[in-house]
C-alpha positions in Angstrom: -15.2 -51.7 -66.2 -16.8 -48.2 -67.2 -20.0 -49.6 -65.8 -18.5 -50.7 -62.4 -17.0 -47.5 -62.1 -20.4 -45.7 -62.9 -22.2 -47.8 -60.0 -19.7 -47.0 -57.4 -19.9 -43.8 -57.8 -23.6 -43.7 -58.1 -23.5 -46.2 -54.8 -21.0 -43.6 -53.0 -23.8 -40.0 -54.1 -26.2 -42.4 -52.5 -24.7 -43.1 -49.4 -23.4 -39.4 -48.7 -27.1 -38.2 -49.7 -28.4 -40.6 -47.1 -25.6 -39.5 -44.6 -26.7 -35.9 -45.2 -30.4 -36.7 -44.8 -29.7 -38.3 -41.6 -27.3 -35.6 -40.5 -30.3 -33.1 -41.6 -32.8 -34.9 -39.5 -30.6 -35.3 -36.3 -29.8 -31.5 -36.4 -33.8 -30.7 -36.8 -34.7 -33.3 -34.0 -31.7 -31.8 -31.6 -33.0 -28.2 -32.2 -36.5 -29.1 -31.3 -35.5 -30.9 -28.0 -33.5 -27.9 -27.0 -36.7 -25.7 -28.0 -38.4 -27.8 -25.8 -36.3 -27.7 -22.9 -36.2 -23.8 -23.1 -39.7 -23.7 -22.9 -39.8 -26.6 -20.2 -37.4 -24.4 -17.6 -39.3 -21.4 -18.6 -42.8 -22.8 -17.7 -41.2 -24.5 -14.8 -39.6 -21.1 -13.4 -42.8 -19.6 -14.1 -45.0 -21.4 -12.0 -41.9 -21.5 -9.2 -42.2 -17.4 -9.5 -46.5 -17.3 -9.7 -46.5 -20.4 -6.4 -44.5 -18.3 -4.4 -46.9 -14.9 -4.8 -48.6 -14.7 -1.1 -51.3 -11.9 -1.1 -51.1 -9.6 1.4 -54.2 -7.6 2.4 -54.1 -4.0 4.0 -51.0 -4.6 6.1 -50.5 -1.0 5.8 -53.8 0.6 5.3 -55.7 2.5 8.1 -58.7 1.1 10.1 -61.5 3.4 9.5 -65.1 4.4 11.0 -67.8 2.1 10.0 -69.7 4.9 8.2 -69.3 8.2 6.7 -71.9 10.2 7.4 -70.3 13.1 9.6 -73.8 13.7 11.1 -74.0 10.1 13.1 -73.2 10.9 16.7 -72.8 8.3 19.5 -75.5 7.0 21.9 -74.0 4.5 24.1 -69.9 4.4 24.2 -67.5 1.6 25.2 -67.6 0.5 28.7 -64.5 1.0 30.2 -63.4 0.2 33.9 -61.1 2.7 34.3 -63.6 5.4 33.4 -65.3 8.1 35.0 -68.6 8.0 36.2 -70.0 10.2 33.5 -68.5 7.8 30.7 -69.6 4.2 33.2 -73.0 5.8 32.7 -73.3 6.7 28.9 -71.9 3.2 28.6 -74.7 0.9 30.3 -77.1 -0.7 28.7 -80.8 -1.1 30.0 -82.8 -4.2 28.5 -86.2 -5.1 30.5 -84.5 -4.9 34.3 -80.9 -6.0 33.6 -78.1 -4.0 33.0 -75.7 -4.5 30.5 -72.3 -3.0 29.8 -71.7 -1.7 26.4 -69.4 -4.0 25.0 -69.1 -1.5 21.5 -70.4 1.6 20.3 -74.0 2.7 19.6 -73.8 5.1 16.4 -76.9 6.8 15.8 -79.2 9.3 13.8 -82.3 10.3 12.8 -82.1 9.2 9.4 -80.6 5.8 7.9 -76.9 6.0 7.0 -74.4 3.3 4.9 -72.5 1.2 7.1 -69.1 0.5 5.9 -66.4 -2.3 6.4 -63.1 -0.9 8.3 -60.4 -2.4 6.1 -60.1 -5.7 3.8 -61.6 -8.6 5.1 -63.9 -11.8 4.6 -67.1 -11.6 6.0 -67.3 -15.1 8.2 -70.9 -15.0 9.6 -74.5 -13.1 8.7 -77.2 -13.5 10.7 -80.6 -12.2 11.9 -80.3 -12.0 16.1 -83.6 -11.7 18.3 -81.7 -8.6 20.4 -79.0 -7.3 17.9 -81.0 -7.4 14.5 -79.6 -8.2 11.4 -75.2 -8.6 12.1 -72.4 -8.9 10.2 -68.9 -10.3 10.9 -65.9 -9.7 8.7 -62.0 -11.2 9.9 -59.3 -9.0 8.9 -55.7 -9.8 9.4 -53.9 -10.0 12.5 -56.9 -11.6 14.4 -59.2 -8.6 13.9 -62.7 -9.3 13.7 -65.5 -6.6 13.5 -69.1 -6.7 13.8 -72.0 -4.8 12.6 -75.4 -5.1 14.1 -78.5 -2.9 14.1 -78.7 -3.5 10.2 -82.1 -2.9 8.1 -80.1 -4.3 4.9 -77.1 -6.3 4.6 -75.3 -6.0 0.9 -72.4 -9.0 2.1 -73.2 -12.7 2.0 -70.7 -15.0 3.8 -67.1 -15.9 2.5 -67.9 -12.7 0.3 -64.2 -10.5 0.0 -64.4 -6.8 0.8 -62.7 -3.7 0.7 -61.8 -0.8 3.2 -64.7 1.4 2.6 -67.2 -1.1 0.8 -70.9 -0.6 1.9 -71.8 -3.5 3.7 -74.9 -2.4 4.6 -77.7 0.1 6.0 -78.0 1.0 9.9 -81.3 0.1 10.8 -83.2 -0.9 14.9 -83.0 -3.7 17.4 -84.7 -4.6 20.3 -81.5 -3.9 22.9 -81.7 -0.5 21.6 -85.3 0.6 20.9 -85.0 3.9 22.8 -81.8 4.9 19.9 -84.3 4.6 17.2 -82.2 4.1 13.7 -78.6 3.3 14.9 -75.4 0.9 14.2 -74.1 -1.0 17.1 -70.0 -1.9 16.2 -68.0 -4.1 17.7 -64.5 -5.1 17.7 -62.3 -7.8 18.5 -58.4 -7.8 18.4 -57.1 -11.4 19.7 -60.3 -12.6 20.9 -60.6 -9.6 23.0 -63.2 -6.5 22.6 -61.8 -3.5 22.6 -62.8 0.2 22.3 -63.5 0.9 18.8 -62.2 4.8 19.0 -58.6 3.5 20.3 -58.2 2.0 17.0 -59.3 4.3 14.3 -57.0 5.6 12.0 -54.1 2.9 13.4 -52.1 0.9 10.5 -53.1 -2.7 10.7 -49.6 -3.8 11.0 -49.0 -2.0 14.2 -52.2 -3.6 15.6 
């Protein structure tokens, strides 16, 4: 009887140590799932916060000169038809026996000067034309596209990032413009459309 008595109770420490083990082992396994799905819905909100991040570049930065050497002067300005006969003039463009109309501005000086990008953009093209020289094209936002030609050196390569103010390049001569000697020839380009350069310095991108 003693010895019955000592089994059951042996076989009843057993079975409430086994319940506890098992009691122990649930509660560890239940606080690691809920670990885990802490750290799953933090990840997950993480990369919901990180995928909805959309870069914005110079909305509200100026659009500056392509150089900044105060000594460059200009040689040929933007043709414009409403102008007067003075400006038509300094704005025509004589290769060989046709005459052109000045479609940018001709910046020029006696020495070679840094050319400059105008504001953030990605340079889309660089090339070596038989008229313009070496050129470079950058896109900015709002469909602005600008373009440097005349260039001895060019610093960019295409799909190349750059900054408002990044050296781009050095001015340098071309065959259109001979008679300016060392120059830069800009262009620019709001919607497809060239426009005179000077209307848009020192304008916010954003109002563009």
């Amino acid at each position: 009887m003693e010895r019955r008595l000592k089994k059951s109770v042996l076989y009843s420490l057993i079975g409430l140590g086994c319940l506890g083990f098992a009691g122990l082992i649930y509660g560890i396994e239940s606080s690691i799932l809920k670990n885990n799905e802490k750290k799953e819905d933090l990840v997950y909100v993480s990369k919901t916060i990180l995928s909805d991040v959309v870069p914005v570049i110079g909305e509200s930065s100026k659009i500056i000169k392509p150089y900044v050497n105060d000594e460059v002067k200009i040689y040929k300005t933007f043709y414009q038809k409403d102008g007067n006969e003075e400006e038509q003039k300094n704005s025509i463009i004589e290769y060989g026996n046709t005459y052109l109309q000045s479609s940018g501005i001709c910046y020029s000086l006696d020495k070679e000067f840094d050319v400059v990008a105008i504001m953030d953009g990605t340079v889309i093209d660089v090339k070596d034309d038989e008229l313009l020289g070496k050129v470079i094209e950058i896109r900015h936002n709002n469909n602005v596209i600008s373009t440097y030609n005349g260039l001895s050196e060019v610093s960019v390569e295409k799909d190349m990032v750059v900054k408002s103010g990044d050296m781009i390049g050095i001015s340098g001569t071309s065959n259109i413009f001979k008679e300016a000697g060392n120059h830069l020839y800009f262009e620019l380009a709001v919607n497809g459309k060239l426009v005179n350069p000077i209307d848009y310095y020192d304008k916010i991108l954003g109002e563009i």
